[in-house]
C-alpha positions in Angstrom: 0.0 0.0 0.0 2.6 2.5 0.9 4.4 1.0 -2.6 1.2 2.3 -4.3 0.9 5.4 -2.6 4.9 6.4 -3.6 4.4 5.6 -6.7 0.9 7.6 -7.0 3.0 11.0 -5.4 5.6 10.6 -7.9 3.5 10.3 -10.5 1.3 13.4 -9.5 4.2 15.6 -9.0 5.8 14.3 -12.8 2.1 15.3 -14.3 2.1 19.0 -12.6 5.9 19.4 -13.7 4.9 18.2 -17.1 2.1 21.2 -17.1 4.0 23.8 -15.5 6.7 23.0 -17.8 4.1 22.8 -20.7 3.1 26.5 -19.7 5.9 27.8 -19.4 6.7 26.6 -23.1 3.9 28.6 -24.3 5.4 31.7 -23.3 8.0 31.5 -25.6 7.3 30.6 -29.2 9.9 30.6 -31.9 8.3 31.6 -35.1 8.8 30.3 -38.9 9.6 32.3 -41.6 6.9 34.2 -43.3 4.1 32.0 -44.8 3.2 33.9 -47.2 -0.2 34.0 -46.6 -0.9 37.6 -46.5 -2.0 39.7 -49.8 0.8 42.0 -50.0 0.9 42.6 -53.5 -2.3 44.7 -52.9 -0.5 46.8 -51.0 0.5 50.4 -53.5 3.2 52.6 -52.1 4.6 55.5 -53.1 7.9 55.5 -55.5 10.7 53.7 -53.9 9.3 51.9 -51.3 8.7 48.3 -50.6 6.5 46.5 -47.8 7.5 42.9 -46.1 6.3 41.3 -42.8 8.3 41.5 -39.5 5.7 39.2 -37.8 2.5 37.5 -38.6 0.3 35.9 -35.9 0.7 38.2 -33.4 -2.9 38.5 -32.5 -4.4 42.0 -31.7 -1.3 43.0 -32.6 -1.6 47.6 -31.4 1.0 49.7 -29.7 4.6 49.1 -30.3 7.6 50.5 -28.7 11.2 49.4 -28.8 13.6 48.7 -26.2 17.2 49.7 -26.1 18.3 45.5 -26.6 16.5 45.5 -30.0 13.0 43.8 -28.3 9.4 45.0 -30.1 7.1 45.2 -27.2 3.8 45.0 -28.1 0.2 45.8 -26.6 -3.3 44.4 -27.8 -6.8 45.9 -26.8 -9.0 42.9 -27.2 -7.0 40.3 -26.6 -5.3 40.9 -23.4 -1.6 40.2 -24.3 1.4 42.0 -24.0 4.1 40.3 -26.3 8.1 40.9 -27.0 9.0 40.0 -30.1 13.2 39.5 -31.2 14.9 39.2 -34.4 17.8 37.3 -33.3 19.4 36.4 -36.4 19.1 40.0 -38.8 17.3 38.8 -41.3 14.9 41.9 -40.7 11.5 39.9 -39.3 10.9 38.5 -35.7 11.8 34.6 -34.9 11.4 34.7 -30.9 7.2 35.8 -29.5 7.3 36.2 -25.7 4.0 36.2 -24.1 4.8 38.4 -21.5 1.3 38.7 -19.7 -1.9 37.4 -19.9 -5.6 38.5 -19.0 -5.1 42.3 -18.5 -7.7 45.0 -19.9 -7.3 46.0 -22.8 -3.3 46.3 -22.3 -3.1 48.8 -25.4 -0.2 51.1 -24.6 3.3 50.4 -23.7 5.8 52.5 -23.4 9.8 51.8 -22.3 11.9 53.7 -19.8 15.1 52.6 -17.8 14.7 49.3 -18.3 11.6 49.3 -17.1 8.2 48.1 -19.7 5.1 50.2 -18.9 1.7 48.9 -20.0 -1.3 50.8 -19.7 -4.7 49.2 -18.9 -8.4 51.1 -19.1 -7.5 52.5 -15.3 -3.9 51.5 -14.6 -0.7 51.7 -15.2 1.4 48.5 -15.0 5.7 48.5 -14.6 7.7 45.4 -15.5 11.4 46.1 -14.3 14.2 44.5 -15.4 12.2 43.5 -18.5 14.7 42.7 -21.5 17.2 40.5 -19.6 13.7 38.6 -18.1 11.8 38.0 -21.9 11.4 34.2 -21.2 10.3 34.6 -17.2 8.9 38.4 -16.5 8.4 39.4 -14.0 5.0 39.8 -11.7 4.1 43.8 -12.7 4.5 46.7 -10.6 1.4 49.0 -10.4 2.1 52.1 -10.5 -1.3 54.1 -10.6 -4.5 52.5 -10.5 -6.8 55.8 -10.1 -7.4 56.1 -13.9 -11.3 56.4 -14.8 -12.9 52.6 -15.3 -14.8 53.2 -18.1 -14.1 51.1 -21.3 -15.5 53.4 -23.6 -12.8 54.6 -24.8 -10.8 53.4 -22.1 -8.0 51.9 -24.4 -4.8 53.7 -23.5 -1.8 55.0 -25.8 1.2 56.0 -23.7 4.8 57.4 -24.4 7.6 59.1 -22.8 7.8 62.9 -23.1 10.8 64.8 -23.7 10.4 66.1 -20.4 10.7 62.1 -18.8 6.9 62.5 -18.1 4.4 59.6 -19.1 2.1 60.9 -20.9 -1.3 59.1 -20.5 -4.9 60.5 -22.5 -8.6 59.3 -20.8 -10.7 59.4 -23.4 -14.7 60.1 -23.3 -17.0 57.5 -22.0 -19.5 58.2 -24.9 -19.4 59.3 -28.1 -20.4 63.0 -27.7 -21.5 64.0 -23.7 -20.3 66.4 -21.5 -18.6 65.4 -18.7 -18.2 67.3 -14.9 -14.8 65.5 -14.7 -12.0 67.4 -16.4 -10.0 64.5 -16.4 -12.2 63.1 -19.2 -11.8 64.1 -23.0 -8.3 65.1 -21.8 -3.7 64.2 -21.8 -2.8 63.8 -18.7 1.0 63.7 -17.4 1.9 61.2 -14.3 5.5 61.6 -13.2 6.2 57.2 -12.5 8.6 58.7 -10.0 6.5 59.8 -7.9 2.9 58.8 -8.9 1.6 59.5 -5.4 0.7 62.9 -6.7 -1.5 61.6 -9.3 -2.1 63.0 -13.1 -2.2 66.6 -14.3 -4.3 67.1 -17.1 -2.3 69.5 -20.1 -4.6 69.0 -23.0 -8.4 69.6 -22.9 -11.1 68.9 -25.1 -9.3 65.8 -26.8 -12.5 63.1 -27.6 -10.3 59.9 -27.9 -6.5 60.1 -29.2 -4.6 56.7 -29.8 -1.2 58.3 -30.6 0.9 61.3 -30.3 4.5 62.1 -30.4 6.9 65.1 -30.1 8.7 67.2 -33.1 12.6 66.0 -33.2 13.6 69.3 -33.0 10.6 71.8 -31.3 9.6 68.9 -28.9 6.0 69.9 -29.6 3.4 67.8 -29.2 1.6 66.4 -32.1 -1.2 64.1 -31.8 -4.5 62.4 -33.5 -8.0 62.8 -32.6 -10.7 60.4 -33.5 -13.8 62.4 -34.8 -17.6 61.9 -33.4 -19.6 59.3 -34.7 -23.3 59.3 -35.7 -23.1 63.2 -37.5 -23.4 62.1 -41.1 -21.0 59.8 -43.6 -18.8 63.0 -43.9 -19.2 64.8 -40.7 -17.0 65.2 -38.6 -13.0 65.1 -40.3 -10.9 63.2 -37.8 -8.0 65.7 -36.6 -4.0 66.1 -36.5 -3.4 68.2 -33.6 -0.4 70.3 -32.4 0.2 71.6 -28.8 3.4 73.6 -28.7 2.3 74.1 -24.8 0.5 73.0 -22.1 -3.0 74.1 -21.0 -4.9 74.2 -24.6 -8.4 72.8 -25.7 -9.5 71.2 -28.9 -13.0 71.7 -28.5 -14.7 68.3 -27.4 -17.8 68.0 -27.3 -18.9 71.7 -28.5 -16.9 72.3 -31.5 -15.8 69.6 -34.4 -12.9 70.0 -36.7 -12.5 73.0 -35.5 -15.5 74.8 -37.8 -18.7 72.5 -37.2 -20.7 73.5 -33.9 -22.2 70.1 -32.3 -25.7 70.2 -33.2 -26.4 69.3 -29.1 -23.7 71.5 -27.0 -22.5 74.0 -29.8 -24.6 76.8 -28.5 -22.6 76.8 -25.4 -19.3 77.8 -26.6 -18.3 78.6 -29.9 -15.6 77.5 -32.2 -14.0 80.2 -31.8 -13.2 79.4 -28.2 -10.9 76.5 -29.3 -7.9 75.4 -30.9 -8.8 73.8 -34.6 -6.7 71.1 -35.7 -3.3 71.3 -37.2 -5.0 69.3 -40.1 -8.1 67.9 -40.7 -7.9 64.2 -41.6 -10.9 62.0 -43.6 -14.6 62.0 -42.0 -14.0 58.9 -39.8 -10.9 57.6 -40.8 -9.8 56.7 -37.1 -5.8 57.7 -37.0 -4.2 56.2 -34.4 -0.1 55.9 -34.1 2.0 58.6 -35.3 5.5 59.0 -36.0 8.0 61.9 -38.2 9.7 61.0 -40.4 13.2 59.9 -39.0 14.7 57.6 -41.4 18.5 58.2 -42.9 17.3 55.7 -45.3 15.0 58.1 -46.7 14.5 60.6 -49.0 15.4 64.5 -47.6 11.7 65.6 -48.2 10.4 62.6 -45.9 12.4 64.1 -42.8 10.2 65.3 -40.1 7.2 65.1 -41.9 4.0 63.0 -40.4 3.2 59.8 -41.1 -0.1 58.5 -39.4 -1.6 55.1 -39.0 -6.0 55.4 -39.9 -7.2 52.3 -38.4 -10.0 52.8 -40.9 -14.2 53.7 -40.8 -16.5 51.3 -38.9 -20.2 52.9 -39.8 -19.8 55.0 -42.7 -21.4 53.4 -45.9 -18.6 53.7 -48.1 -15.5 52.9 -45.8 -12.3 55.1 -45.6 -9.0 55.3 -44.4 -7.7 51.8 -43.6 -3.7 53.1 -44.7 -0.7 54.8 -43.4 -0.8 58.7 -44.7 1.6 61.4 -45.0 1.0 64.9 -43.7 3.4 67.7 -44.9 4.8 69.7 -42.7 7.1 73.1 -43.2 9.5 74.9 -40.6 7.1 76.8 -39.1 4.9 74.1 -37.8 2.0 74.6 -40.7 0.6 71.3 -42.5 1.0 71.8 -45.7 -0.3 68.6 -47.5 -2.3 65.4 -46.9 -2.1 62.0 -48.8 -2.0 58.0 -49.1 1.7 57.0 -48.2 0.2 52.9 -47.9 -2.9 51.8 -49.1 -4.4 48.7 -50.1 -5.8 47.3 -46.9 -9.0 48.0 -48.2 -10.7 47.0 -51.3 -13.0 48.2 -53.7 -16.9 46.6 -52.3 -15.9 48.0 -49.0 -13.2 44.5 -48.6 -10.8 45.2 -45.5 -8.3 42.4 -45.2 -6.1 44.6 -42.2 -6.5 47.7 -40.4 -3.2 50.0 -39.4 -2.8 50.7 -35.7 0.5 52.0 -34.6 4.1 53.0 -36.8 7.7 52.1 -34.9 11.0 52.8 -36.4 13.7 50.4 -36.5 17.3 50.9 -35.8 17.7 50.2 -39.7 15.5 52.7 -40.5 12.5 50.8 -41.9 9.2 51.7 -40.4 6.8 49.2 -38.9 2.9 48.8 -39.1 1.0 46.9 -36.3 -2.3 45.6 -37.5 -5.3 44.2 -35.3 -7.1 42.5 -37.7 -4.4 40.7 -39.9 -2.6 39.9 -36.7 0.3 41.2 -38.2 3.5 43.6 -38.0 4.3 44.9 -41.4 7.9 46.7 -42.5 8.0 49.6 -45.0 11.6 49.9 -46.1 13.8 51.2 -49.0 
């Protein structure tokens, strides 16, 4: 009997091993080369450029930011993940996935600083130290700040480093077009990580749902999209391209759209006139998310410091738009000058969407990637 029973232990503790080694497996995948599967010769790009895939089957795949080691972190919204992705042997596309969390909400922003990963979630921010020398066993996450509004609505996060070593963290609107009696809604906040204790300042008011922004290389302005209201006509209202050369500004959510076009509901409360109108109005419902100037050696002079801007794409208009990566001019004195395609072909004449552009990440070789949530994919624009 006691023979039986040793031999029953044993073989209970081999079958947890077995799973906790079997778990443990999952977290780190090495990936094949490209299958091929995608449809990239559908994919037009302006003269001199070519498009390839860094990674396929990343699912949800949304914010990216690099690490100082070379590692691609990246966010989803639906899914829940946070991922690293490595391309250990140069050959310009991922072949290590690390899984590095699981069941989080909406984990859509991550941003890197002293070693340190930050993810965002609808109402907290998440810290995992240490995080490039611990790919294949992270570690449990710090939480940083947990006093972020709850609401999902909106409640997907971009976050990024400012020049000023402030994460900067936006709360968009529960709704699609309300008012609000807390300012910290519609709004960027800043939360020194240093000190969090002190909670967020709001700097930018009036902002109805951005999902990207970044800083001028040489002004260290901010620059950042702005999803448009819904529900206002096919056409009405342009999604915007802000700019914020300093702190304490409003954009006009929920009384004033694009800048010119009162809200039919709250527009009689404040006029246009009252706000800041956008840098550069974008397509009626195009959705722009990730941002990123032009930085690339590898690229032509009249590239440099000029916008390029991920449009996730429509969702209700009756003859989608955007779905592509676009270019907005920009001269020296901060003016937007010019707006086209840059990347298209993710949408198809009969309103056929195969992917949808989410967030844009340089690499050290100056290519430029593309995350995309619905062809679970990282793309790579190069010359």
């Amino acid at each position: 009997m006691r023979l039986f029973s040793l031999i029953l232990l044993l073989a209970l503790v081999n079958c947890n091993a077995s799973k906790n080694g079997d778990s443990a497996a999952k977290t780190t995948q090495t990936l094949p080369p490209y299958s091929g599967k995608l449809p990239l010769d559908k994919i037009k790009l302006l003269p001199g450029f070519k498009i390839g895939v860094f990674a396929e089957d990343v699912a949800n795949a949304r914010s990216l930011c690099l690490g100082p080691g070379g590692t691609l972190f990246v966010g989803t919204r639906d899914a829940g993940y946070v991922y690293a992705l490595r391309d250990t042997n140069g050959d310009h596309s991922a072949d290590l996935k690390y899984t590095l969390a699981s069941g989080l909400r909406m984990p859509n922003g991550v941003a890197f600083r002293n070693g340190s990963l930050y993810v965002a979630e609808v109402s907290r921010i998440l810290r995992f130290d240490d995080i490039e020398n611990r790919l294949a066993n992270p570690p449990a996450p710090v939480v940083v700040y947990d006093q972020y509004p709850t609401e999902s609505h909106h409640g997907w996060k971009y976050i990024a480093f400012g020049p000023d070593g402030k994460l900067y963290v936006p709360v968009g609107a529960p709704c699609n077009i309300c008012e609000r009696g807390n300012p910290i809604y519609a709004s960027i906040t800043r939360l020194d990580v240093d000190n969090p204790a002190k909670g967020p300042e709001i700097i930018q008011h009036g902002v109805r749902n951005t999902v990207g922004f970044t800083w001028h290389p040489t002004t260290k302005e901010l620059w950042f999209t702005d999803n448009g209201g819904d529900m206002l006509g096919d056409n009405m209202p342009a999604c915007e391209l802000n700019h914020a050369p300093k702190d304490g500004m409003n954009f006009g959510y929920p009384y004033c759209h694009q800048g010119d076009f009162p809200d039919p509901e709250y527009g009689k409360k404040h006029p246009c006139s009252d706000f800041t109108p956008p840098a550069q109005k974008l397509g009626p419902h195009v959705a722009p998310l990730g941002l990123e100037f032009g930085l690339s050696p590898n690229w032509p002079a009249e590239y440099k410091n000029q916008i390029l801007i991920a449009e996730h794409g429509s969702w209700n208009r009756t003859e989608k738009i955007g779905y592509q990566v676009s270019l907005v001019s920009v001269n020296d004195q901060g003016q937007c000058t010019g707006y086209k395609p840059f990347a298209s072909g993710w949408l198809q004449p009969g309103n056929e969407v195969w992917g949808r552009p989410v967030d844009l990440e340089w690499l050290p070789d100056g290519s430029l990637l593309v995350s995309d949530d619905q062809a679970d994919a990282i793309f790579r624009i190069y010359r």
